[in-house]
C-alpha positions as CSV (number, residue, x, y, z in Angstrom):
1,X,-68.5,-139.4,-73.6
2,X,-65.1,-141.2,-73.8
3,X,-63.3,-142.6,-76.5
4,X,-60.6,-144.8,-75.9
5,X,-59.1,-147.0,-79.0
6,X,-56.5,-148.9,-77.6
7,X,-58.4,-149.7,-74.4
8,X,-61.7,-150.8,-74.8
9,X,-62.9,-153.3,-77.8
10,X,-65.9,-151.1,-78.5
11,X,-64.1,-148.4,-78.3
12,X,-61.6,-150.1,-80.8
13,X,-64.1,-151.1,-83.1
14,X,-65.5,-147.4,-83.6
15,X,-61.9,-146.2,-84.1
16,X,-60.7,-148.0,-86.6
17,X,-64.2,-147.5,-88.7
18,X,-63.1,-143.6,-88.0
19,X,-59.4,-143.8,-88.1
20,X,-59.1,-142.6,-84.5
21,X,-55.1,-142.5,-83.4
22,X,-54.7,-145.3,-80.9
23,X,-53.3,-143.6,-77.6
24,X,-52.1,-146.0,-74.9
25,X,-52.5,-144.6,-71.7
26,X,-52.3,-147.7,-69.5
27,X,-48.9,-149.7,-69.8
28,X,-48.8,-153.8,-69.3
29,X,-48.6,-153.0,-65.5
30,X,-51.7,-151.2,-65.1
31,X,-50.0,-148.2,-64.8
32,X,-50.4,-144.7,-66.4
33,X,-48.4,-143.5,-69.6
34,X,-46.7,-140.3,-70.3
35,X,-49.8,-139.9,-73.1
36,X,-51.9,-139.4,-69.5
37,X,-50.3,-136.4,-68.7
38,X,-47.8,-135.6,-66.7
39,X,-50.0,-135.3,-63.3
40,X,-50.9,-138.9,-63.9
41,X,-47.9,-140.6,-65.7
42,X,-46.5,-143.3,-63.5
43,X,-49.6,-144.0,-60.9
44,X,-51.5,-147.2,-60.2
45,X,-54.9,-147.0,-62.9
46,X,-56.6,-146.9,-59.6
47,X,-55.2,-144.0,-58.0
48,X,-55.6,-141.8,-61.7
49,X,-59.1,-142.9,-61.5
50,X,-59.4,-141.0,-57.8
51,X,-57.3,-138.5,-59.4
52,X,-59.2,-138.1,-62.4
53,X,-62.3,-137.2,-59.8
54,X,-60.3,-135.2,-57.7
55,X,-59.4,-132.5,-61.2
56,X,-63.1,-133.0,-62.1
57,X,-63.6,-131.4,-58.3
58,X,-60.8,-129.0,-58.6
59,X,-62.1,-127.9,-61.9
60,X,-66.1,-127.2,-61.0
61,X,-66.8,-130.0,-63.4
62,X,-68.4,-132.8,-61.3
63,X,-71.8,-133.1,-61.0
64,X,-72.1,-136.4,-59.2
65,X,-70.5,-139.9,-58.5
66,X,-72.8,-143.0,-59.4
67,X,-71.7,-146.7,-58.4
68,X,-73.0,-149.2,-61.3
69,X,-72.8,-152.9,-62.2
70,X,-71.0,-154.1,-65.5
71,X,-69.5,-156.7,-67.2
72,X,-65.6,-156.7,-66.6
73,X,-62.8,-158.8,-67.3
74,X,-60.7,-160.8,-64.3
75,X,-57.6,-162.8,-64.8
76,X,-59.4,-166.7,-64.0
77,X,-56.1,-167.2,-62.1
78,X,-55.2,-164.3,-59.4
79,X,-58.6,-162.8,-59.9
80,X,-57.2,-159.1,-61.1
81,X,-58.8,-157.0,-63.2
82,X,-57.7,-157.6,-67.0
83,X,-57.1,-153.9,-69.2
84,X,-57.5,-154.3,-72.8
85,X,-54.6,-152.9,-74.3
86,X,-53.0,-152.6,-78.3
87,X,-49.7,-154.8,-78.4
88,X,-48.2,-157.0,-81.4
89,X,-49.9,-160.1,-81.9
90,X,-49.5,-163.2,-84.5
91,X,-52.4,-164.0,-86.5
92,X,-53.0,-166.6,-89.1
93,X,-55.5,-165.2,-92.0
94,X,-58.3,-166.9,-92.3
95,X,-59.7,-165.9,-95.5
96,X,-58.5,-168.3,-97.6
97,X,-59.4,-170.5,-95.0
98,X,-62.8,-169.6,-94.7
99,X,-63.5,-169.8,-98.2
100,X,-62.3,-172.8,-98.8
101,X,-64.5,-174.3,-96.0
102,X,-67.8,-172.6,-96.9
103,X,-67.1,-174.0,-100.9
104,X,-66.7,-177.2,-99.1
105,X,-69.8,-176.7,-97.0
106,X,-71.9,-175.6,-99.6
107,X,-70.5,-177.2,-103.1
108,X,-69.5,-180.9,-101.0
109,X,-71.5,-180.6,-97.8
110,X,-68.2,-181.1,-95.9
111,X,-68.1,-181.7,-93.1
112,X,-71.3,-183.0,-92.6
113,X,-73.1,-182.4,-89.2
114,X,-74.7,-185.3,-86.9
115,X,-77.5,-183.9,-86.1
116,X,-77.7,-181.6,-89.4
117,X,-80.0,-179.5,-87.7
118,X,-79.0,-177.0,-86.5
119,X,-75.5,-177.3,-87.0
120,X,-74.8,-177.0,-89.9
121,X,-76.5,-173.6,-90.1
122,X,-74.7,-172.5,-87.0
123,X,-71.1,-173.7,-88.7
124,X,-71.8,-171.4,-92.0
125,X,-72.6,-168.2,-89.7
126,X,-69.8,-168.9,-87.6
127,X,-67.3,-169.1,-91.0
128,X,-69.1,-166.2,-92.7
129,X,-68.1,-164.1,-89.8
130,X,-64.6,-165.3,-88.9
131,X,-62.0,-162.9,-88.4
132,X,-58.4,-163.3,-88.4
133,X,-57.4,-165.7,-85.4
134,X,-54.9,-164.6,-82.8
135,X,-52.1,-167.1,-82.4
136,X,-50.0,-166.0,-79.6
137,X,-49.8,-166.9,-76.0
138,X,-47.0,-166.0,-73.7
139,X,-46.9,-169.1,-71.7
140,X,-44.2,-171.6,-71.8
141,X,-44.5,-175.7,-72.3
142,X,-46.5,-174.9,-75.9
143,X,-44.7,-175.1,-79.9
144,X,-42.4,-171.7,-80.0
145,X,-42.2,-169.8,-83.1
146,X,-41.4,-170.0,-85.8
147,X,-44.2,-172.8,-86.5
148,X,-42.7,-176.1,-87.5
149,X,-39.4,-175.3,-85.4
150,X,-38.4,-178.5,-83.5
151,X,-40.7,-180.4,-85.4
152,X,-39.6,-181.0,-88.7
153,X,-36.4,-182.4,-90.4
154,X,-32.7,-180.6,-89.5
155,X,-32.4,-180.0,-93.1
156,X,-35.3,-178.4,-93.5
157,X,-35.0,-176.3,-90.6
158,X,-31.6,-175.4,-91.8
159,X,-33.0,-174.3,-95.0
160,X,-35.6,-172.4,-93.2
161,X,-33.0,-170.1,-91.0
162,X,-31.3,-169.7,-94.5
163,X,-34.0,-168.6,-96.1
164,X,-35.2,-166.0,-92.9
165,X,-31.5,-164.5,-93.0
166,X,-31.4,-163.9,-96.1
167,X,-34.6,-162.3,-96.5
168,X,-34.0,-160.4,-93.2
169,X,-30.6,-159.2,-94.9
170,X,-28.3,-160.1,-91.2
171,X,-27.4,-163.4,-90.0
172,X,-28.1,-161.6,-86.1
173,X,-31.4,-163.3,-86.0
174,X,-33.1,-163.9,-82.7
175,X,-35.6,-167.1,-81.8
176,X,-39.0,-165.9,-81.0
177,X,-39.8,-165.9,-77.3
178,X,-43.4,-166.4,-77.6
179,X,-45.4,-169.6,-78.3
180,X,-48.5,-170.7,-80.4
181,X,-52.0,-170.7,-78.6
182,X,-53.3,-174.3,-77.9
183,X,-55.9,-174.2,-80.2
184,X,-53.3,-173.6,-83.1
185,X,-50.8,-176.1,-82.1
186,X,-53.4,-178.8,-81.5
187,X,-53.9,-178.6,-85.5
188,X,-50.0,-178.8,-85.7
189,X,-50.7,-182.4,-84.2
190,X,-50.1,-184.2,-87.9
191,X,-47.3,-182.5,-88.8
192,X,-45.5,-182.9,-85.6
193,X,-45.9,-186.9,-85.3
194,X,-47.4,-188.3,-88.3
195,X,-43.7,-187.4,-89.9
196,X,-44.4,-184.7,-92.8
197,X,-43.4,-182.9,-94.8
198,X,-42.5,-186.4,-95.8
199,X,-45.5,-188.9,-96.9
200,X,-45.2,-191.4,-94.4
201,X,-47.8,-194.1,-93.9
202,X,-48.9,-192.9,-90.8
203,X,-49.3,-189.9,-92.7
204,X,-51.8,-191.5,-95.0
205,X,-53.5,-193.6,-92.6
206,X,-54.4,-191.1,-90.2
207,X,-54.9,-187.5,-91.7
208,X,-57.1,-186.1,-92.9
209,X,-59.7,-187.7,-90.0
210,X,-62.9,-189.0,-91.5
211,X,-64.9,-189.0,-88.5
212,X,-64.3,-186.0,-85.5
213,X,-66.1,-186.8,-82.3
214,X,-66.8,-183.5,-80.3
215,X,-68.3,-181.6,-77.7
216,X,-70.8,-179.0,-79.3
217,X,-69.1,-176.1,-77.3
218,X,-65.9,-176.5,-78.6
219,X,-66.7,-178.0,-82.3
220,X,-65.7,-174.3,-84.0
221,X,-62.4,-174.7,-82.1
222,X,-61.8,-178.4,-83.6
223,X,-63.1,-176.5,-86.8
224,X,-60.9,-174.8,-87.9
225,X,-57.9,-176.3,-86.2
């Protein structure tokens, strides 16, 4: 049996329940670590697979090769095989979030569902199990972080950078490369035209929304956006 935290989301999952350490032996270009071993560190995940069977040989310690079928992750673009691996991500926590929806759902009944059935019911599971959401993508042509950056008032972004180099203690602070997902910065969609922080009339004429038109497949998307 293998075990392998930082490369496989089951495997992930039972780790941090047992506070496995999370060992990356497959860098971002599918290649092996020094963690693999020194035999292995540098080649192609394909060839320290062939490898791998190869030291099972050497060893005495193969009983047999069997071919299977399972569910496996391609890139939708150049078709390659996708390796889960642990890197640094941006979230947004969703607790508070969360909770204030489901006291909404249940105190309020907002938003309410047409048809109710079976909706609604489907909306409370989905919040009762929401974890926090990853906000990060790596694409360009999207809102770059900081969130608001480019989007609010010069004074308030000048305020903002005070603020970050002062807390970060150096005035050698670098913009963040990376960008929000599209799901996140489609909720940014208010603040970026409608003119806050400021109360503007548009403002107040057109958020919150009172009536959301969807597609059920992506109404937990427009959810919690």
């Amino acid at each position: 049996m293998k075990v392998t935290p930082a490369h496989d989301p089951n495997d992930y999952e039972m780790g941090v329940r047992h506070n496995l350490e999370q060992v990356a032996v497959i860098d971002q270009f599918a290649r092996m670590t020094e963690a693999a071993g020194a035999e292995f560190a540098g080649l192609d995940r394909y060839k320290a697979r062939e490898k791998v069977v190869e030291k099972f040989e050497e060893l005495g310690l193969l009983e047999k090769v069997v071919d299977y079928e399972f569910s496996i992750s391609k890139c939708e673009r150049c078709k390659t095989v996708l390796e889960p691996l642990i890197s640094t991500q941006w979230f947004c926590r969703m607790d508070p979030l969360r909770d204030l929806a489901l006291e909404k759902l249940r105190k309020d009944r907002k938003p309410r569902f047409v048809p109710e059935v079976p909706y609604e019911k489907v909306y409370s599971d989905w919040l009762e199990n929401l974890r926090d959401w990853t906000i990060r993508a790596s694409s360009g042509g999207d809102i770059r972080f900081p969130p608001g950056t480019g989007t609010t008032a010069k004074s308030l972004s000048r305020a903002r950078v005070r603020k970050r180099k002062k807390k970060a203690g150096t005035n050698e602070l670098t913009q963040e490369s990376d960008v929000l997902d599209t799901w996140f910065s489609a909720a940014l969609w208010p603040y970026s035209t409608l003119g806050w922080p400021e109360t503007t009339e548009d403002l107040k004429t057109f958020y919150p929304t009172s009536v959301l038109i969807t597609a059920r497949d992506i109404i937990f998307l427009w959810s919690r956006a």
